[in-house]
C-alpha positions in Angstrom: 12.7 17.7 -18.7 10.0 15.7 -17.0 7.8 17.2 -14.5 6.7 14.9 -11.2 3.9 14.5 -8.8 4.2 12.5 -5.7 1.2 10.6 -3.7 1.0 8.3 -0.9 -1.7 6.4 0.0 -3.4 3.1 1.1 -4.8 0.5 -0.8 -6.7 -1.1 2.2 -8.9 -3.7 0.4 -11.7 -3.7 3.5 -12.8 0.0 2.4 -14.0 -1.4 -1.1 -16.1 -3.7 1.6 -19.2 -2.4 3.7 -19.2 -1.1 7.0 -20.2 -4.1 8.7 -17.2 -6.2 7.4 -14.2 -3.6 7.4 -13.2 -4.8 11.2 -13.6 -8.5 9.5 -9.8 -9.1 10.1 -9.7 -8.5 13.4 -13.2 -10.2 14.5 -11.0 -13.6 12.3 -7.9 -13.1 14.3 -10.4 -13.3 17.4 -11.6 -16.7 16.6 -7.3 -18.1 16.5 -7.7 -20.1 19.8 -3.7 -19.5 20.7 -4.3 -16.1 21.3 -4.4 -15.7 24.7 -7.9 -15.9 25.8 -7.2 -12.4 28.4 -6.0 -10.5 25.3 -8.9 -11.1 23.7 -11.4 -9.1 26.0 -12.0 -6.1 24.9 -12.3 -5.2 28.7 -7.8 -5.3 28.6 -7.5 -3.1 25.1 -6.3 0.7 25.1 -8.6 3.3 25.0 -9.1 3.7 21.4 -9.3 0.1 21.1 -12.1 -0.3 22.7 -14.2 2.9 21.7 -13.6 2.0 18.1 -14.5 -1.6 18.6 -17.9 0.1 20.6 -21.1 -2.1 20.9 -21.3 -3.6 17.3 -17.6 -4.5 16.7 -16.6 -1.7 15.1 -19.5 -1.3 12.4 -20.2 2.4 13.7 -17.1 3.2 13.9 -16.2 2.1 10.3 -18.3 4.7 8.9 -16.2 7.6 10.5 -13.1 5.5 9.2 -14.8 5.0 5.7 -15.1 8.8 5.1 -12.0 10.2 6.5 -10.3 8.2 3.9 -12.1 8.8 1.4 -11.4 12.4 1.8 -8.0 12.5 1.7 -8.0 9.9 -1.6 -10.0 12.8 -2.9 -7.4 15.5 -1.8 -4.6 12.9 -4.0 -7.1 12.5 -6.9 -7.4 16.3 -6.6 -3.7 16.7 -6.9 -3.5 14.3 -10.2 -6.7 15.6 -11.8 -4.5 18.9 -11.6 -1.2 17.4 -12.7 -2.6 15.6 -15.7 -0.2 13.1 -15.9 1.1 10.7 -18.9 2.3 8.0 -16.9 1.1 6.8 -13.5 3.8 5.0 -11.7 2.7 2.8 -8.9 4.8 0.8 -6.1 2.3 -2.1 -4.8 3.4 -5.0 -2.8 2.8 -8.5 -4.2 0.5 -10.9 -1.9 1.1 -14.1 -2.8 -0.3 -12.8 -6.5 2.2 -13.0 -9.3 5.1 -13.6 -7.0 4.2 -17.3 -5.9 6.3 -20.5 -5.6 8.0 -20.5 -9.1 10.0 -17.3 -8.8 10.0 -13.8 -6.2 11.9 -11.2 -8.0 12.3 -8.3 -5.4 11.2 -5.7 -8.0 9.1 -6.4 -10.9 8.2 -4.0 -13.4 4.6 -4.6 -14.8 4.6 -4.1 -18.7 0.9 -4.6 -18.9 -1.3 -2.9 -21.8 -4.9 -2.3 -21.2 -6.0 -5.3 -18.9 -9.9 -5.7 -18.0 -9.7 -6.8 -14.1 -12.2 -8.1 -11.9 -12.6 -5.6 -9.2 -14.3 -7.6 -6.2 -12.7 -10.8 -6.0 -11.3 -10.6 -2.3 -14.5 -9.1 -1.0 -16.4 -11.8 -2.8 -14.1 -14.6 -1.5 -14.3 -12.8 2.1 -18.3 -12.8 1.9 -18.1 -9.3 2.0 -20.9 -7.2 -0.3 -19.4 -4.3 -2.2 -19.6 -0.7 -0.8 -20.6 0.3 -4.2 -23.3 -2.3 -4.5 -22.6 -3.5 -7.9 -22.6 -7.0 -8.9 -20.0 -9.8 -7.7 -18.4 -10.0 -11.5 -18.4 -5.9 -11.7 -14.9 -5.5 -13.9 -12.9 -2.2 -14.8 -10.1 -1.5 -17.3 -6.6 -0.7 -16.0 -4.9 1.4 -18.7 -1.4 0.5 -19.1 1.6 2.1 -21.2 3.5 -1.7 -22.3 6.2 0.2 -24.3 6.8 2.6 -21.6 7.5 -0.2 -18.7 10.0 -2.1 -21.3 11.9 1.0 -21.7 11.6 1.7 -17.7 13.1 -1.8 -17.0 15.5 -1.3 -19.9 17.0 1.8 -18.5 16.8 0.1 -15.0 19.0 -2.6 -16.2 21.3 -0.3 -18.2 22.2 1.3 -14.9 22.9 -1.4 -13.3 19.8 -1.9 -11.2 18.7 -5.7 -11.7 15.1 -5.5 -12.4 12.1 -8.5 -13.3 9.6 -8.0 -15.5 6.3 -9.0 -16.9 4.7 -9.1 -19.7 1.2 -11.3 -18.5 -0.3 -11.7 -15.0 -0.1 -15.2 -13.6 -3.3 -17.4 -14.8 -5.4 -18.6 -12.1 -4.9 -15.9 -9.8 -5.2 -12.4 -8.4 -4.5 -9.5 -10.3 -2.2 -7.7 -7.6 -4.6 -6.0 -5.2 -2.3 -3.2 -4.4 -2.5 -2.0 -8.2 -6.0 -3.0 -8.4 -7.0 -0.9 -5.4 -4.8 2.2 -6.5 -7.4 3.1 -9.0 -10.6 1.5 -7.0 -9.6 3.9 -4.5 -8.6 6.9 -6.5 -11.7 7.1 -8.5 -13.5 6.0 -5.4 -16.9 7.7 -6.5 -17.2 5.5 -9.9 -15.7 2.4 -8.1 -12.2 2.6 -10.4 -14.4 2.7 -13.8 -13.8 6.0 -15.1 -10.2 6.5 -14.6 -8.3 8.0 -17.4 -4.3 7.7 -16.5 -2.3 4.9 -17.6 -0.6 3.0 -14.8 3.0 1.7 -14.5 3.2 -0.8 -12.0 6.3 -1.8 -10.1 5.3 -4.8 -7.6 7.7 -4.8 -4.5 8.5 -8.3 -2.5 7.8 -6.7 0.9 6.6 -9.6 2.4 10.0 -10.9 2.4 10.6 -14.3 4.8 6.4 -14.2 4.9 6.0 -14.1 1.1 5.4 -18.3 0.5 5.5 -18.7 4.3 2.3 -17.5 4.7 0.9 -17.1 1.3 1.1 -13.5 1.6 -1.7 -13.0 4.1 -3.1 -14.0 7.0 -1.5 -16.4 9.6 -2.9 -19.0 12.8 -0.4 -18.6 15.6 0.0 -22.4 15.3 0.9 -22.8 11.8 3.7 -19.6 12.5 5.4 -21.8 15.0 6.1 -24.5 12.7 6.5 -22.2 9.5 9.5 -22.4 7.2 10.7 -18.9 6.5 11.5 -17.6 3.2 14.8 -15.3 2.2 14.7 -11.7 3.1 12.7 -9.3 0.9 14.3 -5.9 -0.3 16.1 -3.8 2.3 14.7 -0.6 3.0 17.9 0.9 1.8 17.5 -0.9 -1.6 13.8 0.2 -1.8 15.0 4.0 -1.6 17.7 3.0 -4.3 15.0 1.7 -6.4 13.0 5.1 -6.1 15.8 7.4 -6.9 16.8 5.1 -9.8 13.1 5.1 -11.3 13.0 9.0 -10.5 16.6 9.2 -12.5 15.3 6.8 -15.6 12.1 9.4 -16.2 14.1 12.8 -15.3 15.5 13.7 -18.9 12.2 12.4 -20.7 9.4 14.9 -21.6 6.9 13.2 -19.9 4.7 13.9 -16.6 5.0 11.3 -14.6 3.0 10.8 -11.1 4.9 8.5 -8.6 2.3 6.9 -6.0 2.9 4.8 -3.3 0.2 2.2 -2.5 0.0 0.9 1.4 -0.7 1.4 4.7 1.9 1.3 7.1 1.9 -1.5 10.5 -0.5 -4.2 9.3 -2.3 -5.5 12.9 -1.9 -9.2 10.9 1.8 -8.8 10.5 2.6 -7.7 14.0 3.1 -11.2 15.7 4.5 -9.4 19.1 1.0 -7.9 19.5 -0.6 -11.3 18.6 -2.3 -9.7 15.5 -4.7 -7.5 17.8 -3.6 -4.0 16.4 -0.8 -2.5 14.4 2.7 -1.4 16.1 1.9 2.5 16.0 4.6 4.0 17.8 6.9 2.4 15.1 5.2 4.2 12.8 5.2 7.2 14.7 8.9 7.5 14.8 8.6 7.0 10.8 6.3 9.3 10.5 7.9 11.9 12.8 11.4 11.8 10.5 9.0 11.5 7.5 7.6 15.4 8.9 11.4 16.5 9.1 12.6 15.3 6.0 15.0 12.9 7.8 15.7 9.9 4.8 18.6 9.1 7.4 16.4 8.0 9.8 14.5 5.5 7.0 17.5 4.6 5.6 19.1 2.8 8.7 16.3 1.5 9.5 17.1 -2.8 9.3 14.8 -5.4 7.3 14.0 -7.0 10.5 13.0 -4.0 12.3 10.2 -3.7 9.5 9.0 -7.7 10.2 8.8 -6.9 13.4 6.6 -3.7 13.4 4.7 -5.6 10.6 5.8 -2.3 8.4 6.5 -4.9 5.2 4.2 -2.7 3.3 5.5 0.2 4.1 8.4 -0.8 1.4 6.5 1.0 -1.3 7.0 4.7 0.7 10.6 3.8 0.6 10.8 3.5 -3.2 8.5 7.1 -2.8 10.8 8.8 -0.6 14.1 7.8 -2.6 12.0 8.9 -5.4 11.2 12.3 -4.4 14.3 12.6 -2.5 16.5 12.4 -5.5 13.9 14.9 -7.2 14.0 17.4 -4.1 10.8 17.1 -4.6 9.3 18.5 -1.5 6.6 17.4 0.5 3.3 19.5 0.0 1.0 18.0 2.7 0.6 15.0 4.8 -1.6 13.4 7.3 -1.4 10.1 9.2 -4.5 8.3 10.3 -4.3 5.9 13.3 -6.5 3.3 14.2 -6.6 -0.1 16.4 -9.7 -1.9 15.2 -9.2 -2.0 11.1 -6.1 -3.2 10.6 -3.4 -0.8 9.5 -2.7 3.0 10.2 -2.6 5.0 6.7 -0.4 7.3 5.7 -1.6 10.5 2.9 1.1 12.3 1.5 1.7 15.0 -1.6 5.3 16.3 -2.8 5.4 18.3 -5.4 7.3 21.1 -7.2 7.5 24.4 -5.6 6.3 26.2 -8.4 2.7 24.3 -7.8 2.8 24.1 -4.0 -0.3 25.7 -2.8 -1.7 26.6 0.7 -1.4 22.6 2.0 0.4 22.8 5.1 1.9 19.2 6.5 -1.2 17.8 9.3 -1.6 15.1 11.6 -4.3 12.9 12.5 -4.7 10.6 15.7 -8.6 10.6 15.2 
C-alpha cells in the first residue's frame, strides 16, 4: 500500500523578488487611474493596511513577511525531507502559460521528464533583481517521473475522470510558475537547485472566465469593463473529485507519494469588489475556519462564482488537496494562515499526515 504526505503552501512569485519590489503589485494597481482616487490614500485603508504599507511602501514590512514564510516553507520541506518521497505530486494553477488560446483543459496532467527551467523570468520581466542574487539567466532542473504521469492520467481516464495531458511545455512561453515556484520555494536556501524529488504536476484551470480574458494576470479597471469572459473553470466540487480520484489512482501502488498544494488563497488582483487594493480575507476566513474543523461540507457547497468573487481562483489547488486527503483520512498535522493587505494574497501552510507519524504539531493561526 502507498504511504502519503500532505502540504499546502504558496507559490507567491514576489518572494523569489527583493524586498523593495514584493508590494510591486499593489504600488501598479495604484497607478490604474479608474480607481477611485479616495481609495487610493492610504489615509482611508484599515489598520493593517496602512502599518504594513508604513513610510517606504511596504519595503520594511516585506522583510517580516519574507521570513515568516520562509519559515513555515521550511517546516513543509521539513516534513518531506522526513517523508522521503518517490513521487511529488503538485496542483498548480495555469496563468496564461500552457493553457492559452488554442486549448484550456480543466485538468492537465504534466508528463514531463527532467526539464532544465529558467528560474527568474517573471522577476526579470517585472525589473525585479533576485532575492538570491544570482544572475538573470540562473536555471534549475525540475525532476520529473514521464512514465509515472502517463500511468496517472491512464488510470484517471480508466475511471472515468476525463483528464488532458502533456507531453512538452508550450514553446515561446512560461514554464508554469506555480510548478516552478513549488521547488524555488521548497528548497528556498539553494534557490530550487538542489532539490532531489521528482515532481508530478497537475495544472488546474482556476482562472476560469479570467483565463484568456485577462491573460491570466493582472487587469486595468477599463479593459474589465469591456472584457469578453471565458467559460467557467472547474467547480470546487470537481476540484475535490479530482483529489480523491488522484489519492484513489496512487492508494494500491507501493509508492510514497507527497500531495502539495501550490497557492495562496484571495489574490488582491482578482478581487474586483475591492478594486484590487487587498485580498477578500473574511472569505478566506470562513474557509479557513471549516478548513480547522475538518468541515469538506462547507468547501464543497461553496459555488464557482463565489470563488471569482473573493478572487479565491487559486485556491482551487487546496480543493484537489482536501478531496485528496479527505478520501485518505489523512488528518491534518498542523496549519497556520498568514494574512496580509499590502502583498497581495493571504497564504495558507498546512501538513496532513498519517497518525502513525503525527508529531507534537498542533493546528495555529496567524493574523500577524
Amino acid at each position: 500500500m502507498a504511504e502519503f504526505l500532505g502540504l499546502g503552501l504558496t507559490h507567491y512569485p514576489l518572494l523569489a523578488g527583493t524586498d523593495e519590489h514584493m508590494a510591486g503589485l499593489l504600488r501598479w494597481t495604484l497607478t490604474d487611474p479608474d480607481i477611485p482616487q479616495e481609495l487610493k490614500d492610504p489615509t482611508s485603508w484599515p489598520e493593517r493596511m496602512r502599518r504594513e504599507w508604513g513610510e517606504d511602501g511596504g519595503t520594511a514590512a516585506a522583510s517580516a513577511h519574507r521570513a515568516e514564510l520562509v519559515e513555515h516553507l521550511a517546516r513543509c520541506r521539513a516534513e518531506l525531507d522526513e517523508f522521503r518521497p518517490d513521487l511529488v505530486v503538485v496542483w498548480g494553477d495555469d496563468q496564461y502559460e500552457n493553457f492559452r488560446e488554442e486549448v484550456v483543459p480543466p485538468f492537465c496532467v504534466l508528463a514531463y521528464d527532467d526539464l532544465e527551467v529558467p528560474a527568474f523570468e517573471v522577476m526579470n520581466e517585472r525589473g525585479s533583481p533576485n532575492a538570491w542574487g544570482l544572475p538573470d539567466d540562473f536555471g534549475i532542473t525540475l525532476h520529473g517521473d514521464a512514465a509515472a504521469a502517463r500511468r496517472l492520467a491512464n488510470v484517471l481516464i480508466e475511471s472515468g475522470f476525463d483528464m488532458a495531458y502533456s507531453y512538452r511545455k508550450r514553446a515561446g512561453a512560461h514554464f508554469p510558475h506555480a510548478i516552478l515556484n513549488t521547488q524555488l520555494f521548497l528548497d528556498y536556501n539553494d534557490a530550487g537547485s538542489k532539490f532531489p524529488y521528482p515532481l508530478l504536476p497537475i495544472t488546474v484551470n482556476c482562472y476560469g472566465q479570467h483565463a484568456i480574458a485577462r491573460k491570466g494576470g493582472l487587469a486595468r479597471f477599463a479593459d474589465i469593463a469591456h472584457e469578453q469572459l471565458d467559460p467557467v473553470g472547474p467547480s470546487p466540487a470537481r476540484c475535490l473529485d479530482l483529489g480523491a480520484a488522484v489519492a484513489r489512482a496512487f492508494r494500491d501502488t507501493d509508492l510514497r507519494v507527497a500531495l502539495v498544494a501550490s497557492s495562496s488563497w484571495s489574490h488582491a488582483f482578482l478581487t474586483d469588489k475591492l478594486w484590487h487594493l487587498r485580498p477578500d480575507t473574511p472569505a478566506d476566513e470562513r474557509l479557513y475556519e471549516a478548513f480547522l474543523a475538518d468541515d469538506v461540507d462547507t468547501w464543497r457547497a461553496v459555488a464557482g462564482a463565489e470563488i471569482v468573487d473573493a478572487g479565491q481562483h487559486e485556491m482551487l489547488n487546496w480543493f484537489c488537496l482536501l478531496g485528496a486527503v479527505h478520501e485518505l483520512g489523512l488528518p491534518r498535522d498542523w496549519s497556520t494562515f498568514v494574512t496580509t493587505d499590502v502583498f497581495n494574497s493571504n497564504k495558507c501552510f498546512a501538513v496532513f499526515k498519517a497518525p502513525a507519524e503525527v508529531g507534537a504539531g498542533t493546528a495555529g493561526r496567524d493574523v500577524s
